[in-house]
N, C-alpha and C positions, 0 to 999 in steps of 0.2 A: 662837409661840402668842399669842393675844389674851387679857387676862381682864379680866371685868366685876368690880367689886366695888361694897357698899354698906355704910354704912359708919352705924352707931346713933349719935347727936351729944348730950352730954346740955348742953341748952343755959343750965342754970342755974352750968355752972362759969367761972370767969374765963375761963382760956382758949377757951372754947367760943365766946363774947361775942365775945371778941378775932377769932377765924375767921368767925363769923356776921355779923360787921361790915365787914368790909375783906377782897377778894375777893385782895390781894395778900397777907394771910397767910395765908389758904385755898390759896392755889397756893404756897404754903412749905412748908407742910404734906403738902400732895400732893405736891411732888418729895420731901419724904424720904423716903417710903414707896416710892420707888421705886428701886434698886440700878442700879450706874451711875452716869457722868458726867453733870452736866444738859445736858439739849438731844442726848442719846442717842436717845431716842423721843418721840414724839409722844402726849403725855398728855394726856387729855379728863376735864373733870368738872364735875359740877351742884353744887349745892346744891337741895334741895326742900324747902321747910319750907311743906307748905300745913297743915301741923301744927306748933305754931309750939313745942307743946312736947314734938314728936318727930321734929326734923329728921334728915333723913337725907343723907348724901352720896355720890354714888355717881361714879365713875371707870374710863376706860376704857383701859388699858397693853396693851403688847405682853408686856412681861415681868411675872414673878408678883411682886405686889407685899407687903410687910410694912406694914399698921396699926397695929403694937404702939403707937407713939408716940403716934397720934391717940387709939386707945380710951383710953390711960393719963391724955391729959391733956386730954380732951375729952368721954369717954365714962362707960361705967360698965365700971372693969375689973374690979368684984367682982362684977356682978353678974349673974343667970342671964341667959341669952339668949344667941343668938349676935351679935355686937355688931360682928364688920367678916366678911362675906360674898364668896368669893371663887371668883367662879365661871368655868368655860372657855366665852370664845364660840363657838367650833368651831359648837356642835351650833345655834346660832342663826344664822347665816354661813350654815351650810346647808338651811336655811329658805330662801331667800330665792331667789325666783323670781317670773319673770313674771303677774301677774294675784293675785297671793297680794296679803292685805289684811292689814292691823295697827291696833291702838291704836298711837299715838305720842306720846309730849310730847319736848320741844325747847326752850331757854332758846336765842335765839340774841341778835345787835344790829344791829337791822335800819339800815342805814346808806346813805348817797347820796355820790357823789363830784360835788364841783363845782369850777369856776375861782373864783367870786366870791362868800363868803357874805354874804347880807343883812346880817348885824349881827355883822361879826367882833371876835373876841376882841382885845387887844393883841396879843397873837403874830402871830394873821393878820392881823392891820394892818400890823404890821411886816413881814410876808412878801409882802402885796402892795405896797406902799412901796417893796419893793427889788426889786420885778419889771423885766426889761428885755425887750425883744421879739426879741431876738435869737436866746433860744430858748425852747422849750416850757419851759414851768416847772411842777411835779406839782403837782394838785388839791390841796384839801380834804376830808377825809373829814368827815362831817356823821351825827348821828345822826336818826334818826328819831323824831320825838317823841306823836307822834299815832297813837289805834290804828287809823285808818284809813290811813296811810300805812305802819304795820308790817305791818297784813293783805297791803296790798297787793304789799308788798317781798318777803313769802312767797310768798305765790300765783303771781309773775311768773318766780319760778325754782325751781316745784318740777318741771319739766318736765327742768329740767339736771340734776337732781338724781337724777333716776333714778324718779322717783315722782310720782303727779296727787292732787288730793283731792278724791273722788266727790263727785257731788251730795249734798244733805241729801234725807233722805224726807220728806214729806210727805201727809200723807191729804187728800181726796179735801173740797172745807170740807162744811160741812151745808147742807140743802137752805134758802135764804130768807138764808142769810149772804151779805152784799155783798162783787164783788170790786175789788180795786183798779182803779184806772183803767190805760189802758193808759200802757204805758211810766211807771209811778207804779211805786219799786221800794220795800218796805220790809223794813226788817230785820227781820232771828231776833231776838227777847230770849236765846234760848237760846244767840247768840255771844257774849255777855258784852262786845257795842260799847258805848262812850258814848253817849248820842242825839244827842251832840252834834257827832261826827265817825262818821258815817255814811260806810263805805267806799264809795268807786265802784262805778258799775252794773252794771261787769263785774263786780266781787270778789261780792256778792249775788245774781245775775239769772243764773245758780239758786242758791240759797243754798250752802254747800259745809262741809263736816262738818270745821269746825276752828274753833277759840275760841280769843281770847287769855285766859287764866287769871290772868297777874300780870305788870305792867310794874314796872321799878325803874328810878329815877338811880341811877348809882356815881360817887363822886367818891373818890378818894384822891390821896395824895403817894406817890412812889416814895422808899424808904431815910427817912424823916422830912421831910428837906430836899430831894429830888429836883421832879423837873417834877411838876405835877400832872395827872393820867389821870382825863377826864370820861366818859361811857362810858354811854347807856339799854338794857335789855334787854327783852324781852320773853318769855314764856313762851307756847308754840303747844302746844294738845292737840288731838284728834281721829281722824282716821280715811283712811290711805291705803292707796294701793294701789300696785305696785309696776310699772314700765312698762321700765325697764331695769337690770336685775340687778348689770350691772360698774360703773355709775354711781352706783347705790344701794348697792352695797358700802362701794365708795371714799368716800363721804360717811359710810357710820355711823363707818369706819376714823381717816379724816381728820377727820371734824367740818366744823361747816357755817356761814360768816359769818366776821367777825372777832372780837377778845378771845376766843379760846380759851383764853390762859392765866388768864382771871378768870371763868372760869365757865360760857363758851359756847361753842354746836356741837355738846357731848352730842347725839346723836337716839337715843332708847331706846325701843324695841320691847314690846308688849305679844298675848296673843290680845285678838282682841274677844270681849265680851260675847255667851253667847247671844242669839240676836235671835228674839222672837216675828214669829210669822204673823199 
């Protein structure tokens, strides 16, 4: 079995700070709630704090997990409410079919692979220094830092994914409103771009019912003294639709991008919104 859980954060405690800060003791946290050896299953989880003082955490296991830990030293364990939520995906799993639509949001880290980066770090300076041509030697993985280049790292593989993101609606403008010039493309305000990195004409030209909501840097250390893990993410909300069912399974199952263990991949499913006529 699969189960979703969500999990009430009360962010005014030490350790709550400690978790909301540094994505690698948010994934400490979430393996111990989970029984078993680590690296058993494949654990998925967000953080969502667009309430900054009602974050929530939510998690996605194959097996049924125990919170006690987290509410005890993170949460509010005296106090009413249901405070860690622990529900069967089953009956959402079978939802999910061809043409069928959803609300969705997604933290993922939208990333590029290359041979050469522009302005590499010491590490990759040292890693291209000791290149030989004898053999292929593995990329760089690079993050995306621009929300025109996250839009667009989305858009380019939701196809693989099991899933498209319809056009945006639009009404009809008023009679005496000028229209743009041809091939002049402008953005939604309502995708929450920067004006100053305006996505490609494809990702806009027709607008497409998805927003980025909140980008973050992550920087930590591994163990205090370990490497340090640089890492941007972004947050996708909006509106898809479903085009291949075993493809969009195995993505909500598996998660989607890289740093799954700090945060990203979560895809959580919502209805939409009544829609007027």
């Amino acid at each position: 079995m699969t189960y979703l859980s969500r999990i009430r954060v009360n962010p005014l405690r030490a350790q709550s700070r400690l978790l909301l800060a540094n994505p690698r003791a948010m994934h400490g946290a979430v393996m111990g709630g989970v029984p078993g050896a680590a690296g058993s299953e494949r654990v998925l989880w967000r953080l969502d704090a667009d309430n900054p003082h009602r974050p929530h955490l939510f998690v996605l296991t194959s097996s049924k997990p125990d919170w006690t830990h987290v509410v005890e030293q993170a949460g509010w364990p005296d106090a009413d409410g249901e405070h860690a939520a622990v529900r069967d995906y089953a009956p959402l799993l079978r939802q999910i079919a061809a043409g069928r639509e959803f609300a969705f949001r997604l933290t993922a880290s939208p990333v590029q692979n290359t041979q050469a980066p522009h302005t590499p770090t010491p590490a990759q300076a040292a890693r291209l220094a000791a290149r030989t041509d004898s053999k292929r030697e593995r990329g760089f993985r690079l993050g995306h830092r621009t929300v025109a280049a996250q839009l667009g790292w989305f858009l380019d593989r939701t196809d693989r994914w099991g899933f498209d993101i319809p056009a945006s609606r639009t009404d009809t403008p008023a009679s005496g409103l000028d229209s743009p010039a041809p091939g002049l493309d402008i953005p939604n305000p309502d995708t929450a771009l920067d004006v100053q990195e305006a996505p490609r004409a494809r990702d806009i030209n027709p607008l497409r019912e998805v927003r980025i909501t909140d980008r973050q840097r992550h920087s930590f250390t591994k163990g205090g003294n370990g490497p340090r893990v640089t890492f941007h993410s972004a947050t996708f909300e909006g509106r898809l639709r479903i085009t291949d069912p075993t493809a969009f399974t195995t993505r909500l199952l598996e998660g989607i991008g890289p740093s799954k263990a700090y945060g990203c991949g979560l895809l959580t499913l919502a209805p939409l919104p009544a829609q007027k006529d």
